[in-house]
N, C-alpha and C positions, 0 to 999 in steps of 0.2 A: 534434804533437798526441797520439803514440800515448804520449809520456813521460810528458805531462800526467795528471793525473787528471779525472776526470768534471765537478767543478765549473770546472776552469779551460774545459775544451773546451767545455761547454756556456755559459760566458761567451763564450768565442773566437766561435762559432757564432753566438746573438745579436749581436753586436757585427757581424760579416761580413752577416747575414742583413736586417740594419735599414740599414747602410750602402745593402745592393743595393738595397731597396725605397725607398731615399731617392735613389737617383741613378737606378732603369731607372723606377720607378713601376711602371703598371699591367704594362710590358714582364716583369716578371721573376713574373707569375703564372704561368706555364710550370711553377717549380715546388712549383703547389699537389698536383701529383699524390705530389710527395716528403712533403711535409704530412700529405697525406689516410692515405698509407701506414702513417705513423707513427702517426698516432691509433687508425689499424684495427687495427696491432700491439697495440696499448698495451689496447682492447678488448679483444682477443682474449685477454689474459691476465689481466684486472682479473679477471671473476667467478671462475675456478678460484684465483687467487689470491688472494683473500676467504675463500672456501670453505674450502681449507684452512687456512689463516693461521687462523681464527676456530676450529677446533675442533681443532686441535694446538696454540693457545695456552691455548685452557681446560682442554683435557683437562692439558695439560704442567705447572698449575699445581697439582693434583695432591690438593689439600685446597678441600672446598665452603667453610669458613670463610671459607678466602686468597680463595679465588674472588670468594665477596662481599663481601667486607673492598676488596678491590682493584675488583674492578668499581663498587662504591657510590661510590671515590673517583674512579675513571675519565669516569662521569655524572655525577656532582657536578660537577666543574672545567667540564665542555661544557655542561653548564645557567646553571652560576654566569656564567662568562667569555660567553657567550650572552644574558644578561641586561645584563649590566656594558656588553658591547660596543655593545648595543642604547642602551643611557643615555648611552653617548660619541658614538654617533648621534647621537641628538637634538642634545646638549649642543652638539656642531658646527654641526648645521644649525640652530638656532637663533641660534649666535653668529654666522655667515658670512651668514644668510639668501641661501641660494642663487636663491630666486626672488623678490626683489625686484628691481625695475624688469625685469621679464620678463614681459609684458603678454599678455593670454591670446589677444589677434588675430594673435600669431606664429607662435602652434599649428598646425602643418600636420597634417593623420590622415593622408598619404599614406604611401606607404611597405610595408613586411613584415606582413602580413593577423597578428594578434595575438585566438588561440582566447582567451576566457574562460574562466579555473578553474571550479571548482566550487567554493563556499561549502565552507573547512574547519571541522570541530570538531573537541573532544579525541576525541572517541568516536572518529569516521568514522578518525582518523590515527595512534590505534589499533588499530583493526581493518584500518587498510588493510597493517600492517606484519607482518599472520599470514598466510603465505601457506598458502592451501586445499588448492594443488598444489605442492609442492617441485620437483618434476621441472618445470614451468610456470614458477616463479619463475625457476630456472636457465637455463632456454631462453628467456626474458624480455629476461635481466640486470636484475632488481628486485634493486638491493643491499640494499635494507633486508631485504625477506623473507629471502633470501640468508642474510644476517646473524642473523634471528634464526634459522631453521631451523639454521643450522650452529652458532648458541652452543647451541639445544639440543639437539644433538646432543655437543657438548662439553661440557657440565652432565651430561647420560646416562652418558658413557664414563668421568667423573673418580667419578661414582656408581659406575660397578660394576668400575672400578679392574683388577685383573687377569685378571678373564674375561675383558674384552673387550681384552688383549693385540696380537691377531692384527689387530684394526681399525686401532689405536694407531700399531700399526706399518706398515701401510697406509696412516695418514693422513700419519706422518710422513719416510714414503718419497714419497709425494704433496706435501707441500711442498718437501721439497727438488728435487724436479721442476722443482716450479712456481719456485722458488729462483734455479735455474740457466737455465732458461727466460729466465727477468726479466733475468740478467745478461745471457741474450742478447740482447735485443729491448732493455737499456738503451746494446748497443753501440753501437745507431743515433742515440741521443738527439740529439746535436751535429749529423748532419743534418735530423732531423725538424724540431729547433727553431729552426735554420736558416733551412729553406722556410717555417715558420709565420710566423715575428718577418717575411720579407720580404714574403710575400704579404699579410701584414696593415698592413703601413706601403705596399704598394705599391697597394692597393688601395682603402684607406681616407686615405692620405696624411696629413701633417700636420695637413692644416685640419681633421680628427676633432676635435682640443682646441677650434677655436677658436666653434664653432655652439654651444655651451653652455658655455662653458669656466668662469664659476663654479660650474655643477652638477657637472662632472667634478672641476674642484680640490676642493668640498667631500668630496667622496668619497675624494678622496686625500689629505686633511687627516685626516679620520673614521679612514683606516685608521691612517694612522700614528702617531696620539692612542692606539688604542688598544693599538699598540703601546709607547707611551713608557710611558702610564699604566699600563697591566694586565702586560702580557707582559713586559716589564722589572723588573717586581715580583716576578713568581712564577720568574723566569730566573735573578734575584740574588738572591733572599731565599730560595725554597721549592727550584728546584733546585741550587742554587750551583754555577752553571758561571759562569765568567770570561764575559763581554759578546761581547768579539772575537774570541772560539773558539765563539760561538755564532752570531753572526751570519756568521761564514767558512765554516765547516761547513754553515749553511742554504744556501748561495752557488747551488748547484746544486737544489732544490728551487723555489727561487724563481723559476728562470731556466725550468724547466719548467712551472710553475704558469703565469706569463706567457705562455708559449706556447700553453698546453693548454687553459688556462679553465676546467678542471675538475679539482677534488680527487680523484675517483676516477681520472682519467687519471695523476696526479700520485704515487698512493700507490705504485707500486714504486719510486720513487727517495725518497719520503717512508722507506719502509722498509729501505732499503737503508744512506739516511745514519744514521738514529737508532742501527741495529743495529752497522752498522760502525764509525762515526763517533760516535756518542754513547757507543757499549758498554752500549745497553739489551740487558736480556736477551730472546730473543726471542718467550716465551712473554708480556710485558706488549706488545710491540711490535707482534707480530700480532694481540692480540684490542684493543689500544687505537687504532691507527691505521685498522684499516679500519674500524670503527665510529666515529670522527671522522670521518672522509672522508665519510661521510653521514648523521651525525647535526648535529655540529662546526661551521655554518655560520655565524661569525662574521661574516666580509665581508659574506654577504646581511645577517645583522642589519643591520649598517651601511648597508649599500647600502637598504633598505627605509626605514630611519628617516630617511636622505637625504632620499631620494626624495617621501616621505609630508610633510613638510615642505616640499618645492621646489613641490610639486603645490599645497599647502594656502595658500601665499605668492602665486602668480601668483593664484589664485581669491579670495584675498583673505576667507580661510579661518581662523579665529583658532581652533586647539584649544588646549583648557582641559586642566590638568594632569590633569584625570581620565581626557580620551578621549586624553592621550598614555599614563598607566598604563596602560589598558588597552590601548592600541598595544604595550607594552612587553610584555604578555601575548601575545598576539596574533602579536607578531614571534617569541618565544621559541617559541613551538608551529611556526608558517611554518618558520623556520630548523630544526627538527630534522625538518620532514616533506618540505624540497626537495633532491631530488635532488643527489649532488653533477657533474654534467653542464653542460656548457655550455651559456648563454642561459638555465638554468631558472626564475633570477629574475626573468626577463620576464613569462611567464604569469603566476607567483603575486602579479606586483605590482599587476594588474588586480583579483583577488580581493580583495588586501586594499584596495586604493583605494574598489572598490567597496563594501565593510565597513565601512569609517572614513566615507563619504559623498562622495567626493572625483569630480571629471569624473576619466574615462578617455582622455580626446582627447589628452594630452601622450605616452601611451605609445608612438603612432606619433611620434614625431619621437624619444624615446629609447632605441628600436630601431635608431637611426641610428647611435649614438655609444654605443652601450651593450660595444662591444670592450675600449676601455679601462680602463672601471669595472668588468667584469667581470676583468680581469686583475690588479689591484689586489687587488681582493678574495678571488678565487683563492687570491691568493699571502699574505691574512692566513687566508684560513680554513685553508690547510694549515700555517701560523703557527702556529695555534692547535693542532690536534692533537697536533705537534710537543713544544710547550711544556708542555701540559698531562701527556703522556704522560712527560717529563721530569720533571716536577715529581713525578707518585706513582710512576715509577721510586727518587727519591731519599727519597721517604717510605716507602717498600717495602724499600727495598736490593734493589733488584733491577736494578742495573749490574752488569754482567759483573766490572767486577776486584773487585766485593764479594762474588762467590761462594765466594772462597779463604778469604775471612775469618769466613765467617760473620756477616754485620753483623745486629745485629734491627733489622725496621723503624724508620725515622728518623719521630719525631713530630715537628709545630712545637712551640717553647717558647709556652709561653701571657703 
């Protein structure tokens, strides 16, 4: 294991970790507390590693031009891919119809007491991303605010360029901190995700697939639609990296995504492989990946447009291409204002159910089985930041072995 690198061991680890929770079951929840540990690590390092990641990537890139030349294409691709995702949504749950012959006296409400959102708009999810207190946001962990307080703080310092020297070099003493930190707390990966993968198959067992099991396969057909159709597209055509040096390379991201359930849990080895394994440079890598980790949420699109369908199918619900555009609207804003945290597309799918017209009584029974379809999605929403972040990497020239060469940014041909 010590020869291995990170993606075989944290294969090795799942593979041992699903084995024990398939032969001890509930027996081998013992060690949830090895679980729990890893996740509080991984906490423990997300926000200061945001923080500075986001404003030693801005500051590093050195000209307000690049800045917004590259951040406009950075939002672009999480908007566009975000919308796209959301149409491969639909388009699946339409084709599969997950809730036909799923009759609505199956419905059980028993179950995980599920709070109601509050009704979003553009304003509210706007404003809700200016934090009032910085020092509050950080004691928080509010990534978005997080995010944007620390890009402007990195927009300030590339403004006023060599006065603020002595900061610069503070912040990027403070990443490499947090750097080596990450290398450490990623020593433990292969156990953490270990105890997760078992306590989660020993807990929830098998039969999770099989209480809804066209609603989950939809969900894992959605994802990997939009993998074939979108991320394969922009993988071969815009970043032109070879398919199976792409998919080898994710091996260990995916494998933590699956475990963790959540993209911000996920972003130090999201960072780690891109930078070391891709040879992105690290000033696009730090301001583009923690900002996908909670803007970037593909899978929810997916998982919402699912869902919004399987709901609309049992109630016997026929929406018109207009209240699906609008759906389409609607997801694109949800998906950039949730959380990247586990479970967080539960709550917001009450809001939107409730928006679109739809009963909310299915949400207790898919509370139940909602482990898997969040692990799925997981692992396309850090898909996506990955790919996207690749893709104006090589529109940029800003891979590490094109630094010698000076490459100018690469356009598409029209």
């Amino acid at each position: 294991m010590k020869k291995a690198n990170l993606a075989t061991q944290v294969l090795i680890a799942f593979v041992i970790g699903t084995s024990l929770g398939i032969i001890f079951q509930k027996d081998i929840l013992f060690l949830q507390p090895v679980g729990d540990i890893f996740l509080r690590l991984i906490q423990m390092i997300v926000i200061p590693l945001i923080f500075f990641s986001i404003i030693g990537g801005i500051a590093n890139i050195g000209d307000i031009s690049k800045l917004r030349r590259i951040g406009s294409k950075v939002v672009g691709f999480y908007v566009i891919t975000t919308i796209l995702s959301t149409i491969i949504g639909l388009s699946v749950a339409n084709l599969m119809q997950p809730g036909k012959g799923f009759s609505a006296e199956q419905i059980v409400t028993g179950g995980e007491t599920i709070k109601e959102a509050a009704p979003m708009t553009v304003g509210g999810t706007l404003l809700s991303m200016i934090p009032d207190n910085p020092l509050h946001a950080l004691s928080e962990g509010n990534i978005m605010q997080v995010i944007v307080f620390a890009a402007f703080l990195g927009i300030v310092m590339t403004v006023l360029g060599d006065k603020v020297s002595t900061v610069k070099k503070f912040v990027e003493e403070g990443t490499l901190i947090m750097f080596k930190l990450t290398d450490i707390v990623m020593m433990t990966t292969p156990f953490g995700v270990m105890a997760l993968a078992a306590c989660s198959i020993g807990e929830y067992g098998t039969a999770m697939f099989s209480a809804l099991g066209m609603f989950i396969l939809t969900h894992y057909v959605g994802a990997f639609s939009v993998i074939i159709l979108l991320y394969l597209f922009i993988i071969k055509v815009i970043a032109r990296i070879p398919l199976m040096e792409f998919f080898r390379k994710l091996t260990s991201i995916w494998l933590v995504a699956f475990s963790t359930t959540s993209s911000s849990g996920t972003l130090p080895v999201s960072l780690k492989v891109t930078e070391e394994e891709f040879h992105v440079k690290s000033e696009l890598a730090s301001f583009s990946l923690p900002l996908g980790a909670t803007i970037n949420m593909n899978g929810i699109a997916v998982y919402y447009a699912v869902t919004i369908i399987f709901v609309s199918q049992i109630y016997g619900v026929d929406l018109t291409l207009g209240q699906q555009a609008m759906f389409i609207f609607l997801t694109t804003l949800i998906s950039i204002g949730t959380p990247g945290i586990p479970a967080s597309g539960i709550v917001l799918s009450i809001m939107l159910l409730n928006t679109m017209g739809l009963p909310t009584a299915i949400m207790g029974m898919i509370v139940g089985i909602f482990r898997p379809i969040d692990m799925i999605h997981t692992a396309l929403n850090v898909t996506g930041d990955v790919v996207s972040t690749l893709a104006v990497a090589r529109m940029e020239g800003m891979y590490q072995e094109e630094e010698e060469t000076n490459a100018s940014p690469v356009t598409l041909a029209p």
